[in-house]
Structures are given as C-alpha cells and as structure tokens.
C-alpha positions in Angstrom: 48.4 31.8 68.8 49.4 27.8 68.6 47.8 25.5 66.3 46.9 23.1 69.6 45.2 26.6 71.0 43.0 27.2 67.6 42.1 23.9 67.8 40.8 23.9 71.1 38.9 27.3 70.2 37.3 25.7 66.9 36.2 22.8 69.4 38.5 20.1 68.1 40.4 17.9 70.1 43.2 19.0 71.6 45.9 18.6 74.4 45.7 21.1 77.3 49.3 20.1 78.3 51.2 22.9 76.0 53.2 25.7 77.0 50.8 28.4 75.7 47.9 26.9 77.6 49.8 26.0 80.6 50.7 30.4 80.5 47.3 31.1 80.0 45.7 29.2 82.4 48.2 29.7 85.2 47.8 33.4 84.7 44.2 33.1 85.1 44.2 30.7 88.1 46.4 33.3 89.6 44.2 36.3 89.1 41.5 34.1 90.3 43.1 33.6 93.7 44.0 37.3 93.9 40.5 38.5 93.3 39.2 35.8 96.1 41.9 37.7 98.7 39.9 41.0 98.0 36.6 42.9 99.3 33.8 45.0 98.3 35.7 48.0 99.2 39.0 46.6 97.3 37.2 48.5 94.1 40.5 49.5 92.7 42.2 46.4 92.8 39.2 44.3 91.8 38.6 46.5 88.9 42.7 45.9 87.9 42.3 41.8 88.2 38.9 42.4 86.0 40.3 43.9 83.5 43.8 41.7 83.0 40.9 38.3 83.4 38.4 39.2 80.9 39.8 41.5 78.6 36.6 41.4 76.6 34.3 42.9 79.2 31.3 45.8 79.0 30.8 48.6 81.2 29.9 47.5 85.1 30.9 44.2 85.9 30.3 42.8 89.3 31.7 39.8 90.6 30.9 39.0 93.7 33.8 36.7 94.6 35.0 34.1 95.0 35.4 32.3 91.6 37.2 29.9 89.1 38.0 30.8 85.5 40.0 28.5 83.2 41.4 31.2 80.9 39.0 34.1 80.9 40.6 35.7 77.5 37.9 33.5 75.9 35.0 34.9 77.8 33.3 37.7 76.3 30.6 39.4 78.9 28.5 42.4 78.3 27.5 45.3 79.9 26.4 45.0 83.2 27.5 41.6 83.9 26.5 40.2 87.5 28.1 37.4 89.3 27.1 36.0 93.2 29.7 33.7 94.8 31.1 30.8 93.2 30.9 31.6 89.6 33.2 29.1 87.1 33.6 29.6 83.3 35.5 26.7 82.3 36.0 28.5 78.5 38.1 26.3 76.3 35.6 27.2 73.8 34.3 30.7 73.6 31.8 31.9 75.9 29.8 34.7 75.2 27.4 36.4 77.3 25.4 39.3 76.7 24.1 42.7 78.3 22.3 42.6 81.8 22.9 38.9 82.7 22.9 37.9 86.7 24.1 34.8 87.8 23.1 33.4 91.6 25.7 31.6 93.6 27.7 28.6 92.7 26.9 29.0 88.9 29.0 26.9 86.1 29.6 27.9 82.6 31.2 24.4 81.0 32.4 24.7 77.7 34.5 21.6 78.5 34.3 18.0 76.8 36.3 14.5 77.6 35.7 11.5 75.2 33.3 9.2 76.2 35.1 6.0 75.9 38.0 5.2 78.3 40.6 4.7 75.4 40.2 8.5 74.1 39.6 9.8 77.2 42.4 8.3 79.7 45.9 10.2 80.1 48.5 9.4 78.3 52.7 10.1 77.4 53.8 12.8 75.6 57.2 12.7 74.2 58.2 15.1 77.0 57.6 12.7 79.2 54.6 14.1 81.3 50.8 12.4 81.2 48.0 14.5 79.6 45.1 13.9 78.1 43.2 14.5 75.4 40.2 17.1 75.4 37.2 19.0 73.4 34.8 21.9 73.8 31.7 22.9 72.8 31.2 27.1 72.7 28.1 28.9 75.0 26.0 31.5 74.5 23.7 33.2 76.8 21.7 36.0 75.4 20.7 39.4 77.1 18.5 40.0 80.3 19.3 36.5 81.5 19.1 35.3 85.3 20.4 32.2 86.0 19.9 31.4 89.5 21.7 29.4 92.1 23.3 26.5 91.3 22.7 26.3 87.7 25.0 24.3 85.6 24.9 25.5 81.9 26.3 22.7 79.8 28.8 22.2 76.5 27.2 23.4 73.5 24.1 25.5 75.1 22.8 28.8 73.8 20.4 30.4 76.1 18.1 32.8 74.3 17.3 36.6 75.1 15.2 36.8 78.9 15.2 33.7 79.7 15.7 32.7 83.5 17.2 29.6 84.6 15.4 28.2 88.0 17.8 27.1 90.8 19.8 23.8 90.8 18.8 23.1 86.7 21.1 21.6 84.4 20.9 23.0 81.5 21.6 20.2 78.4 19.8 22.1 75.0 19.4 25.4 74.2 16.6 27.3 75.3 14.5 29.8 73.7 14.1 33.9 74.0 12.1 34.6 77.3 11.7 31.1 78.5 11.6 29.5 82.4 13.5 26.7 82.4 13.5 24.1 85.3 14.4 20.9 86.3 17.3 18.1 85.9 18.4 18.4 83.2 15.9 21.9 82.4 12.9 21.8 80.6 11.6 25.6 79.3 8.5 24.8 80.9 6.5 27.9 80.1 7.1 31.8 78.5 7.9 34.4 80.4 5.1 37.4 80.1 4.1 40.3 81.2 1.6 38.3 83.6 4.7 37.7 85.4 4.8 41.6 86.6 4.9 42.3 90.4 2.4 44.3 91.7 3.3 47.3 93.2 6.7 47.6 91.9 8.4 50.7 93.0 8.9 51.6 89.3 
C-alpha cells in the first residue's frame, strides 16, 4: 500500500489523484454500476460484485440497489447487513459497521473531509501536470442493531452506539449513545430506546 493511501486511512491529508487510488476507486465505481444493471433474482451475480466490493463482509448481506461506494475495501460490514436504495459509503477512512444494521433509502456514510479555507481546499497542479486537490477523513462507526432510516446522512468522525435508530432525514454531526433515538438537523438523541417501545401484538 502507498504512503499517500496510509495517509488517507490514518485521516491525514492526502491527494486522491494517485495511481493506487485512481485503481481502487475506478474498480469500485465500476462494480457499482454493474450491481445497479442487476435484479433481485440476479442472486448469483450480485453475490460475485459483493464479494470483489466489500471484501470484509459477514454472512447475509442485502443491498437493495442502486448505490455509490468510493472504494469499499475500506468498509467493514457485519453480519446481516441491510441496504434500501441509494446507499453511499464514501470510505476514505475506515468504516465499520456492525451485525444487524438496516439502512432506509438514500442513506450516506461520509467519511470524507475538504479544508475549510479556500487556499487548502481549492485544486491545484501536480507535477504531472493534472489539477487535484487536497483532502482528509474522519473514520465511522456504527454499532450493532442499528436502523438508520431514510435519508439519513451520517457525518465525518461519528460513532453511533449499539441499538440506536436514526429518524428519517437527520444529520448526524456527534456520536450517539447505545439504544438512543436520534432526530432532527443536525440529530439530537432525544430520548432511550426501551422496552416501552414494544409493539403489541407482535407475531413473536
């Protein structure tokens, strides 16, 4: 692995623009857009794309389809991993996610930072001769038996604790603790999740 690629990982700045991220992520991009050709009943060739995208994957993972991932080789997902439509993982830090997670549609995972001022942040010439710019990440983590519903935005830098659920359209800025609801712009855990919250006449 490249120095520029370790740094990127460890969350320092780096420059995207390198022939070993430029591999990786066209690789990615292109199982992307193979897995958005495909169907329910495509389980073979979904399972294939699956396994080449996240490598480090549990048992039973569904993607629904279709979706974006930056690299996916920095993704790590657990077992019974659940995806609607529209998922992105933007994972130039590590993302980890673990066992029984669901994710609504048009869900983002962002581990990815830009500078805030202009003269960090705006493209500029490498000796090659192309224009790139300069970037950083900030890792995720979102625990076990989490539901993040539609349209939820998990931000750089945000672990999500065990059981919590994310309510639609939130932003998530700061982590969260175990078994919390979370709501709102940018989300607020506005109250624990108990066993008050138990639907009546469940089937089991």
């Amino acid at each position: 692995m490249e120095e520029n690629t370790k740094r990127m990982l460890a969350g320092k700045p780096y420059c995207p623009a390198t022939a070993e991220l430029d591999a990786f992520a066209q690789f990615a991009h292109r199982l992307c857009r193979d897995y958005t050709l495909t169907t329910d009943e495509d389980t073979v060739e979904r399972t294939a794309i699956i396994e080449k995208l996240f490598p480090n994957h549990g048992a039973s993972t569904y993607i629904q389809g279709p979706m974006f991932v930056d690299y996916g080789r920095f993704t790590t997902l657990g077992d019974n991993f659940y995806a609607n439509a529209n998922l992105t993982i933007l994972d130039t830090c590590p993302v980890t996610i673990g066992d029984n997670v669901m994710c609504g549609p048009n869900v983002s995972i962002i581990t990815a930072m830009h500078p805030l001022r202009y003269q960090q942040r705006n493209p500029r010439q490498l000796p090659d001769g192309r224009f790139a710019d300069y970037e950083y990440g900030k890792p995720v983590t979102i625990g076990s038996n989490c539901w993040l519903a539609a349209n939820v935005t998990i931000c750089p830098g945000v672990t999500i604790g065990d059981g919590c659920v994310i309510g639609a359209g939130a932003v998530v800025t700061q982590d969260m603790p175990a078994n919390s609801l979370a709501l709102g712009v940018p989300a607020k855990a506005v109250r624990q999740i108990t066993e008050d919250d138990n639907l009546d006449s469940f089937p089991y």
